[in-house]
Z-matrix of the N, CA and C atoms (Angstrom, degrees):
N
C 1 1.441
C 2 1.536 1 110.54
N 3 1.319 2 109.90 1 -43.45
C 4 1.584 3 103.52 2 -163.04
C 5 1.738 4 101.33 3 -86.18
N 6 1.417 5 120.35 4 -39.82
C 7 1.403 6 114.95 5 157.26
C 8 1.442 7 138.96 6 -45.94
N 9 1.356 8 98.08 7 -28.44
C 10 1.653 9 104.69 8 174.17
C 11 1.715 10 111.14 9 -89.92
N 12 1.490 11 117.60 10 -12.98
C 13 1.243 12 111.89 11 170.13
C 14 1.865 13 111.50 12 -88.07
N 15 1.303 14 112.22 13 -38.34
C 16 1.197 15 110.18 14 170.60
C 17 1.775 16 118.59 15 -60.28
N 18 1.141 17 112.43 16 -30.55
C 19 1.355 18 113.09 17 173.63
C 20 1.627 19 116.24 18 -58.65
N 21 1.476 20 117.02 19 -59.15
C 22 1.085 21 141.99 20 148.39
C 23 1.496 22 114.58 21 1.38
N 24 1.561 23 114.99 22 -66.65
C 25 1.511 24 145.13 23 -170.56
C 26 1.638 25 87.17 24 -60.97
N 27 1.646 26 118.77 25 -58.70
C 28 1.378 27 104.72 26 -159.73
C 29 1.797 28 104.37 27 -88.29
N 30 1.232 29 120.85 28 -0.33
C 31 1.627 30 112.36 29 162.66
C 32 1.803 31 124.61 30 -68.55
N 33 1.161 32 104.53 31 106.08
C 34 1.506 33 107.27 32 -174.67
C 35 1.638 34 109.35 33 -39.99
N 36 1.393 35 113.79 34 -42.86
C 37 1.382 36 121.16 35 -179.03
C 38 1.399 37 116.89 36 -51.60
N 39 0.989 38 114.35 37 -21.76
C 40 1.645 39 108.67 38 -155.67
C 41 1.592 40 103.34 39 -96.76
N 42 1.383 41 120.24 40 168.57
C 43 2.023 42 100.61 41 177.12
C 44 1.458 43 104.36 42 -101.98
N 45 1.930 44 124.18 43 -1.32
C 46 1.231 45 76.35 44 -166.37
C 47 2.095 46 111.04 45 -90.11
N 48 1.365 47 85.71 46 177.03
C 49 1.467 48 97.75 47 -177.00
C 50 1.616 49 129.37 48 -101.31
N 51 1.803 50 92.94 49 -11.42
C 52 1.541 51 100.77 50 -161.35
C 53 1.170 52 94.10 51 -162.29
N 54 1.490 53 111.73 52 150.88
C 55 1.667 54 113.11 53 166.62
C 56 1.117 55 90.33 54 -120.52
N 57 1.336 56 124.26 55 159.91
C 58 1.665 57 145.54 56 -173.91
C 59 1.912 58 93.77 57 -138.37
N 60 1.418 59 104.34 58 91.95
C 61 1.767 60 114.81 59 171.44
C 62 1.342 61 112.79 60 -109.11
N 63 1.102 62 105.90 61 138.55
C 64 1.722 63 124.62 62 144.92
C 65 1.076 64 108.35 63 -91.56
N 66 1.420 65 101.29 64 128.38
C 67 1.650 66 121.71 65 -179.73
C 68 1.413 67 112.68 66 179.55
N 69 1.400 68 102.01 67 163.59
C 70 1.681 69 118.24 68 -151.34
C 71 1.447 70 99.03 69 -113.09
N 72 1.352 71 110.62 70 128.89
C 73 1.688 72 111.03 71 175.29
C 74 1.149 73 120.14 72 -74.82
N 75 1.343 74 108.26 73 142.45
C 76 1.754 75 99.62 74 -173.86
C 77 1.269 76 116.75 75 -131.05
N 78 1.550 77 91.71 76 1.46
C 79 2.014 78 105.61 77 -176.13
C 80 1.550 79 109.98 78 -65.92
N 81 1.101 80 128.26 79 -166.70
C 82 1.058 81 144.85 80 156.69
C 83 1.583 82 120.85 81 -35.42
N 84 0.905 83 132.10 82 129.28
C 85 1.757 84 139.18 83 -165.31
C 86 1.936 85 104.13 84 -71.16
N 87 0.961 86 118.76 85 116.00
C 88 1.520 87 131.29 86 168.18
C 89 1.607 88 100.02 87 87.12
N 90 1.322 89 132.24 88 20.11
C 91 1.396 90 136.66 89 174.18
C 92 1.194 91 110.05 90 -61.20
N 93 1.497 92 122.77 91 127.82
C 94 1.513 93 106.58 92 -160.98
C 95 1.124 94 149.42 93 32.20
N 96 1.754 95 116.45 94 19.79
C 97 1.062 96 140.98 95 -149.74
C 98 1.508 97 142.87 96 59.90
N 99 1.398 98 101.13 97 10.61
C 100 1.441 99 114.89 98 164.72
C 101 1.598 100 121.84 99 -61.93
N 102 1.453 101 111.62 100 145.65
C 103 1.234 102 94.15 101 148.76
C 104 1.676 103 140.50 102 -110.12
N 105 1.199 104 125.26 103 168.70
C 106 1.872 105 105.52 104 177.41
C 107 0.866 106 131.66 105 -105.95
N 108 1.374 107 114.78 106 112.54
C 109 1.630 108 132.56 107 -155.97
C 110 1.587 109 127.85 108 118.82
N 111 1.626 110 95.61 109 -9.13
C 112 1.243 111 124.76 110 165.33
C 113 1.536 112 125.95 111 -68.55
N 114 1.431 113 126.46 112 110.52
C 115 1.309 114 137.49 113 170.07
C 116 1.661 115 130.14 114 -67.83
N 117 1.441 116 106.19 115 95.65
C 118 1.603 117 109.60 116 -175.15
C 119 1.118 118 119.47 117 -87.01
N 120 1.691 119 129.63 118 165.73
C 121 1.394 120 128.08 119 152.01
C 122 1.442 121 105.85 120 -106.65
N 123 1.674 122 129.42 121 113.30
C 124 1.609 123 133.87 122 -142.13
C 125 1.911 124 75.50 123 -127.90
N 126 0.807 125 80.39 124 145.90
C 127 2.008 126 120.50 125 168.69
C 128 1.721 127 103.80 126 -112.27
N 129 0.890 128 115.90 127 100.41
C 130 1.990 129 111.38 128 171.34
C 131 1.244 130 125.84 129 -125.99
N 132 1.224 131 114.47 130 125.38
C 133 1.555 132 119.13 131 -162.37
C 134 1.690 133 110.68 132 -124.17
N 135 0.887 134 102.53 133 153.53
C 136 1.767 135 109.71 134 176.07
C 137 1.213 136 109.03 135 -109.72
N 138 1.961 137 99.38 136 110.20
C 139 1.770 138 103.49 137 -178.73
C 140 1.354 139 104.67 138 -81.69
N 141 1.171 140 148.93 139 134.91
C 142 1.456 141 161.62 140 -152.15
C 143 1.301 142 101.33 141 -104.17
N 144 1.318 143 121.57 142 -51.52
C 145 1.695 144 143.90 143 -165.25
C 146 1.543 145 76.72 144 -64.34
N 147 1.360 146 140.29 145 -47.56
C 148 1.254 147 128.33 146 -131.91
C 149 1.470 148 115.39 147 -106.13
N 150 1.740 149 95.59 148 -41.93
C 151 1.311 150 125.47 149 -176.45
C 152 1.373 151 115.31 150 68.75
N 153 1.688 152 111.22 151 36.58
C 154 1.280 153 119.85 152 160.47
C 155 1.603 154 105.78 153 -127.78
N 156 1.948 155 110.58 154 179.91
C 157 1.095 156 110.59 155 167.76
C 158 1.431 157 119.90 156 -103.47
N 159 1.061 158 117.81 157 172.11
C 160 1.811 159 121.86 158 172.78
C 161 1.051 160 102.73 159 -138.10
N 162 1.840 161 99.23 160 139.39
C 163 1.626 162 114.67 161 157.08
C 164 1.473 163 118.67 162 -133.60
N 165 1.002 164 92.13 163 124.60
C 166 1.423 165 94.72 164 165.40
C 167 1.724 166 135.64 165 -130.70
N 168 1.488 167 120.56 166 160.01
C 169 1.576 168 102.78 167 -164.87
C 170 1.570 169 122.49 168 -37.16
N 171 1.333 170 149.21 169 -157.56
C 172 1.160 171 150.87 170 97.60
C 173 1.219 172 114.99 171 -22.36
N 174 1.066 173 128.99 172 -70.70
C 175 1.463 174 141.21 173 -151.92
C 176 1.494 175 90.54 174 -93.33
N 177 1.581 176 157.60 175 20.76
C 178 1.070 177 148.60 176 172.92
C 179 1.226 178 132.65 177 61.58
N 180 1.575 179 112.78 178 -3.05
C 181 1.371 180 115.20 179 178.10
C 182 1.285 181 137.20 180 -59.19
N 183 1.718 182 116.35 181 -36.09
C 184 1.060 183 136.32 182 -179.93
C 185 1.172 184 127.36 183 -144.02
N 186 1.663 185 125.46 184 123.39
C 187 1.756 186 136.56 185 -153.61
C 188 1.354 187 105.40 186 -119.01
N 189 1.055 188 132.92 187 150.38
C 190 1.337 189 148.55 188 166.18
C 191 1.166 190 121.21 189 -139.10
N 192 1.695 191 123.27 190 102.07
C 193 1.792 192 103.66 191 174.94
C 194 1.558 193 119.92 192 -95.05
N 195 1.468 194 123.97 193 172.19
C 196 1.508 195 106.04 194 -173.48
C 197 1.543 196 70.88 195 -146.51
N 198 1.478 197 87.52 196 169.34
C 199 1.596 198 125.01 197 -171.31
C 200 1.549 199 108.84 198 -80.85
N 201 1.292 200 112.48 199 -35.63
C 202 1.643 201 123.71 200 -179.44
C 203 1.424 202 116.51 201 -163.58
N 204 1.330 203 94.18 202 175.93
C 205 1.905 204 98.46 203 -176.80
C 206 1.181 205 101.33 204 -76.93
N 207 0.919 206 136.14 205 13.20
C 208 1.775 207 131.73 206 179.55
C 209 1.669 208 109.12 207 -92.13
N 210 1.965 209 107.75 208 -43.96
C 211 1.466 210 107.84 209 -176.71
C 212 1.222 211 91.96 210 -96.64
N 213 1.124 212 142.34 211 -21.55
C 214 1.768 213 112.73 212 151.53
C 215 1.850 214 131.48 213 -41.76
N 216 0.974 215 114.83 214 -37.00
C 217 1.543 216 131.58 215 -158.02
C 218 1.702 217 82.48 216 -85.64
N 219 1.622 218 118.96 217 -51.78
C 220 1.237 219 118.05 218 -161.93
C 221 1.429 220 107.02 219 -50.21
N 222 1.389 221 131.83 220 -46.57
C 223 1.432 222 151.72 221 -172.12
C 224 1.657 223 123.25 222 -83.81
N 225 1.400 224 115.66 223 -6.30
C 226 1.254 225 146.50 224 -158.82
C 227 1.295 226 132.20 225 -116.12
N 228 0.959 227 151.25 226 84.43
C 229 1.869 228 137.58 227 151.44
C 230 1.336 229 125.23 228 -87.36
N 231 1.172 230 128.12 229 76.63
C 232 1.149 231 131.26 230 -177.72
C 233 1.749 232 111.68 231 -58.99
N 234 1.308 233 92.71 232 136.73
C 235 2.035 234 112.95 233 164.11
C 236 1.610 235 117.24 234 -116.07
N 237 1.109 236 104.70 235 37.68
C 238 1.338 237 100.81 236 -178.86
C 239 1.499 238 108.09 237 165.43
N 240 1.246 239 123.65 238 153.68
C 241 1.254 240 113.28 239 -177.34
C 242 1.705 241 102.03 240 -171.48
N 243 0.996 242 102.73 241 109.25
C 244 2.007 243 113.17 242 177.62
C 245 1.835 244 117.66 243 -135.97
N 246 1.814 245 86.68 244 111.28
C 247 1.667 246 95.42 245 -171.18
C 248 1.309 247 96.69 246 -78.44
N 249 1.653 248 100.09 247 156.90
C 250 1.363 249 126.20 248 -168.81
C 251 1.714 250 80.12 249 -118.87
N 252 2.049 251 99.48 250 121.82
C 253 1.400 252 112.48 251 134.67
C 254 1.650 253 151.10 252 -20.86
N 255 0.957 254 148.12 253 121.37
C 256 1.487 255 138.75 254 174.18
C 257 1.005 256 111.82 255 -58.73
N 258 1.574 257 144.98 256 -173.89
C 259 1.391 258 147.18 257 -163.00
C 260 1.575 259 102.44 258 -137.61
């Protein structure tokens, strides 16, 4: 589920622009200031210019970008997952 929505993000075809997840960190403890075992509300977008992804809190406090949907998933368990439309 959460791979096929992140894929999604990087298909030009598709509209959405953003995923809005709940999910639990599982990386490494204070990684970019996360913690592990800790439950976020993540905003994640696919920079194109960049050809990576970004997440960052809801509330903007704390970002993490990764190289692919693979080191996302590694750091990640998502419970929820609702794409955000383009404008």
């Amino acid at each position: 589920m959460l791979e096929r929505a992140l894929n999604d993000l990087k298909n030009p075809k598709t509209k959405t622009a953003y995923l809005q997840i709940l999910a639990t960190f599982t990386g490494a403890d204070g990684s970019m200031g996360f913690t592990t075992g800790q439950r976020y509300e993540l905003i994640v977008r696919y920079i194109r210019s960049r050809g990576t992804f970004e997440a960052r809190t809801k509330d903007g406090r704390l970002y993490c970008p990764y190289q692919s949907a693979g080191s996302f998933m590694k750091n990640w368990t998502a419970s929820a997952i609702q794409k955000g439309a383009q404008t």
